[in-house]
N, C-alpha and C positions, 0 to 999 in steps of 0.2 A: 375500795376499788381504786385502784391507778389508771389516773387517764393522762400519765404523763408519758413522752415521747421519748426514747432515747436518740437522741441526737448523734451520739458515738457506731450506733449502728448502722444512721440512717447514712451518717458521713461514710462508713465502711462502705457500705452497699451503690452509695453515689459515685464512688472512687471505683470501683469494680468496675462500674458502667461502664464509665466514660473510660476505662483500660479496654473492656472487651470493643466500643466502638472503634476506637483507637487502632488495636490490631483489625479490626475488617477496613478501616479504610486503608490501612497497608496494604493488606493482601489485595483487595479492591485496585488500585494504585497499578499492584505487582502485575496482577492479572493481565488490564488494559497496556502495560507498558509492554509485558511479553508479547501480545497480540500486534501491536503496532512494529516492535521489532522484526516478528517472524515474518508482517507482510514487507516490510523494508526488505528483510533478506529475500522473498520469495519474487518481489518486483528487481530487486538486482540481479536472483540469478535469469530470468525471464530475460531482462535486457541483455544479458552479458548472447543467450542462446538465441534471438534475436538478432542482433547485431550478427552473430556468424554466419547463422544462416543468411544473410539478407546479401553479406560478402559472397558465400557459398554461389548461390541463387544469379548474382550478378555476374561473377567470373565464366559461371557456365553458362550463361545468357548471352555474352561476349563473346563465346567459343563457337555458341550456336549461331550467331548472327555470321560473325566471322566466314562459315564456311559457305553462308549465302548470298554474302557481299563478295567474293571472289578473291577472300583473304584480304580486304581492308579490315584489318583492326582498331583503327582508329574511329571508323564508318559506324562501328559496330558495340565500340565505347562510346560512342558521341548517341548513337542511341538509349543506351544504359542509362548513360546521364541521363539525358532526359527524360526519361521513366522516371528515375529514381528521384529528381528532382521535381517532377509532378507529384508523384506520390505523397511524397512529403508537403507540396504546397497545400495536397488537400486535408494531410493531417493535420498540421496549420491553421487552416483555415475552420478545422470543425477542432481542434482543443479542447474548446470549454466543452465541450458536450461529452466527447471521448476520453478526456483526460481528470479536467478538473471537478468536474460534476459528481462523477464515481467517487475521487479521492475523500471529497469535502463530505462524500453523502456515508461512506464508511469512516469516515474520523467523526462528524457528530453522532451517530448511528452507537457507537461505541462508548464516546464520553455521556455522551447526554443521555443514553438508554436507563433508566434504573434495573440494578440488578433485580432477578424475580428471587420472591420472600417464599422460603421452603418451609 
């Protein structure tokens, strides 16, 4: 009776291993990098239609004031301004909650998740 070990086999089968772990931390890797990309691209185009509309929204704001102020335009930008300059103080002012709290909570959310085992 042999109760010796082959070692040439056991090296084959430890080598196989540590190839297939190998490709799943790739694909693994791949996956998470796809995910972080598409939301970079989905947060850019957001900003980019954002940003227009917000142009959009002011100019006809401007237009509207305008015809209430008796055609001062300037009356009527100077109010804009200050909207838009509020506006913004108060996104500002809440960032961490509205901005960076989401981002931080979806980038660990992601890396630090363990894939589920099928």
């Amino acid at each position: 009776m042999e109760t010796g070990v082959n070692y040439g086999q056991l090296y084959q089968q430890l080598k196989q291993e540590a190839g297939l772990e190998i490709d799943y931390a790739k694909l693994t890797v791949t996956e998470k990098l796809v995910k972080i990309l598409s939301a970079i691209a989905i947060l850019l185009i957001l900003l980019f239609v954002a940003s227009s509309l917000l142009v959009i929204i002011s100019l006809s704001a401007i237009h509207s004031l305008e015809s209430l102020l008796n055609g001062n335009i300037w009356a009527a930008a100077g109010i804009v301004l200050g909207a838009l300059l509020l506006l913004f103080g108060i996104l500002w002012s809440y960032r961490k909650q509205l901005i960076v709290n989401p981002i931080s909570r979806y980038f660990s959310k992601l890396i630090l998740d363990a894939p589920s085992q099928q």
